[in-house]
N, C-alpha and C positions, 0 to 999 in steps of 0.2 A: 672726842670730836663733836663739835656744835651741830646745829642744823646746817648754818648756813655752809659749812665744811662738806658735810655729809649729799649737800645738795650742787656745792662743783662737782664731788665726787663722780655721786651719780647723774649729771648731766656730762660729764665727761663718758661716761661709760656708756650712754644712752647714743653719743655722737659717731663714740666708735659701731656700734651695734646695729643705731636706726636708724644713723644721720640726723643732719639738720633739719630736711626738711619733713620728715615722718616722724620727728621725736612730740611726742604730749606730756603735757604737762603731768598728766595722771604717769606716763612712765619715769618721768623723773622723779616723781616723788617715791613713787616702789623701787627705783634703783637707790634710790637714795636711804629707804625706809624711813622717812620723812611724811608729817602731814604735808597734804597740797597744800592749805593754804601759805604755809612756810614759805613757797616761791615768791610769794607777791610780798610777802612781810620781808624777806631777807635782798632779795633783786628788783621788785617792782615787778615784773613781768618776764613768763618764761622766755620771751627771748633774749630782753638784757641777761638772762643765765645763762642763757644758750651761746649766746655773743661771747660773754663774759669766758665761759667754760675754751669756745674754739678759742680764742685769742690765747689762753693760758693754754694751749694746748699745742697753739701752732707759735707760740715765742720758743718754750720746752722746745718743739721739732725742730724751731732754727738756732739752737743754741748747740741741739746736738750735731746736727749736718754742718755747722760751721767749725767746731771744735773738734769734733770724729769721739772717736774713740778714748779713753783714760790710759789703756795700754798702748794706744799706734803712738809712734816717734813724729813730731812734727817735722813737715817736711821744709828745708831752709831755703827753696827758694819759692818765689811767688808759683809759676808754673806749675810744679808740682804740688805746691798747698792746694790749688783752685783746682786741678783732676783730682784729687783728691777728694777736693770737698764735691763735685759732683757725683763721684762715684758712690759716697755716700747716700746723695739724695737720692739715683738711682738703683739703688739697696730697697732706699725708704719708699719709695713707690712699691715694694712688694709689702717690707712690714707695716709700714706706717697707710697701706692705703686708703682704710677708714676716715683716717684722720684729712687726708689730701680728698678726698671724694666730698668730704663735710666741708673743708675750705672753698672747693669749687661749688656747691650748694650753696656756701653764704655769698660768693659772688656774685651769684644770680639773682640772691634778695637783695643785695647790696644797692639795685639800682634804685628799688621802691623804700626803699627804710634809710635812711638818711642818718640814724644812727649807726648805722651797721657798716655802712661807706663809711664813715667817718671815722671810726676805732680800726677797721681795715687799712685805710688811707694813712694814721699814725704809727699804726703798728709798719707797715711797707715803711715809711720816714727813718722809723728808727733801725728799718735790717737793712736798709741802702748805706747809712754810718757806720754800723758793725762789720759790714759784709768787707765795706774801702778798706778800714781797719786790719780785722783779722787775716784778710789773704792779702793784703797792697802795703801795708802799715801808713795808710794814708790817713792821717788826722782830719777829720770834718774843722777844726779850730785853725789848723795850717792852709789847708789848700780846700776851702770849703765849697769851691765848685767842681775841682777834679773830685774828691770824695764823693759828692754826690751823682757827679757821671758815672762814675766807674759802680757805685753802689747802684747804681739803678740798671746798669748795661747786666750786672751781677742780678738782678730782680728779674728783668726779662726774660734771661735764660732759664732761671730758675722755674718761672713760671711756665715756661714752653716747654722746659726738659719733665719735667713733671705727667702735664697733660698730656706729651706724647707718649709716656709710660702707662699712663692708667689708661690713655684711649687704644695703644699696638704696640704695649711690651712688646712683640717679636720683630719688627721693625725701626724701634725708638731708637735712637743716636745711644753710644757707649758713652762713656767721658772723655772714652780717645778719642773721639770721632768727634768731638763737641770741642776740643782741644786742636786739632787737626784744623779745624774749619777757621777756628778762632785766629788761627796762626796765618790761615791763608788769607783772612780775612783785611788780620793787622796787614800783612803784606800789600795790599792791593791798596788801602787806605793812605800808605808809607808811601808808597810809590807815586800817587795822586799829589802828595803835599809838597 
C-alpha cells in the first residue's frame, strides 16, 4: 500500500476516533505512518483528505444500510425493503456512530467551505437515485421526477432518523414507528387528493 492508500486509511481511522473537526494533520499522518508532508503531495490539503476519506466512508455506510446484510433474504415487497432498510440505519447509529457524528461535523463546515457543500451536495444526488431504485425500483431514466421525490423524501428521513438516534436513542422513533407514521401520513395526503 502507497502513501496516498495509507493516508485514506489513516484519515479514515482518524474520523472514527477524533472526528472531523479535532483531527490534525500531524494525526493523520501517525495513523497513517506516513510523512506529513505526503498530505498536501497526495490531497492538496488535509481537508480535501478529510472530505475525501468521509465521503468514502459515508458512500461504504449507504451502500450497506441500503443493501443490509449478504446473508438477510431480500425482502419482495417495497414496505418491508424500506423498514428494513431503516432498521438497519438504526442498528448503524450504535455501530456506525463515529462515522454519523463526523457526517454531522462536516455539515456544519459545509456552510463555510464550499467545497465540502459541494461533494456533500453530489454525493445526497447520487443516494436520492439509488435510494428510488433499490427500495421503489424506480428508474431515475423512467420516471425522473418521481425518482427523485421519493429519493429525497428517503434523504430526509434518513437524515432525521439518524440525528434523533445519536441526539435520544431512548426516545428515537423504531422503524415501525417511522413505518406507522409514514402509512398514516400516505393516508391523510390520499384522502386530501
Amino acid at each position: 500500500m502507497g502513501h496516498r492508500e495509507q493516508l485514506m486509511a489513516g484519515a479514515k481511522r482518524c474520523l472514527e476516533e477524533r472526528g472531523f473537526a479535532r483531527t490534525t494533520s500531524r494525526d493523520i499522518a501517525a495513523a497513517a505512518n506516513a510523512p506529513l508532508g505526503t498530505i498536501n503531495y497526495h490531497y492538496g490539503s488535509k481537508e480535501r483528505l478529510l472530505n475525501a476519506a468521509l465521503l468514502e466512508s459515508l458512500d461504504e455506510w449507504s451502500e450497506q444500510v441500503r443493501s443490509g446484510s449478504a446473508e438477510a433474504a431480500p425482502a419482495p415487497e417495497a414496505g418491508a425493503r424500506v423498514e428494513s432498510m431503516w432498521a438497519r440505519i438504526i442498528e448503524s447509529a450504535t455501530t456506525d456512530r463515529p462515522l454519523l457524528v463526523a457526517s454531522a461535523e462536516a455539515l456544519a463546515q459545509a456552510e463555510r467551505a464550499t467545497e465540502i457543500r459541494q461533494q456533500l451536495a453530489e454525493a445526497f444526488e447520487r443516494s436520492r437515485t439509488a435510494l428510488a431504485v433499490d427500495l421503489h425500483g424506480i428508474e431515475d431514466t423512467e420516471e425522473g421526477e418521481v425518482a427523485r421525490a421519493v429519493g429525497s423524501v428517503h434523504m430526509a428521513l434518513i437524515a432525521g432518523l439518524t440525528q434523533q438516534w445519536l441526539v435520544d436513542p431512548e426516545r428515537a422513533p423504531s422503524a415501525r414507528e417511522v413505518a406507522t407514521g409514514l402509512r398514516r401520513i400516505a393516508q391523510a395526503l390520499e384522502s386530501d387528493a
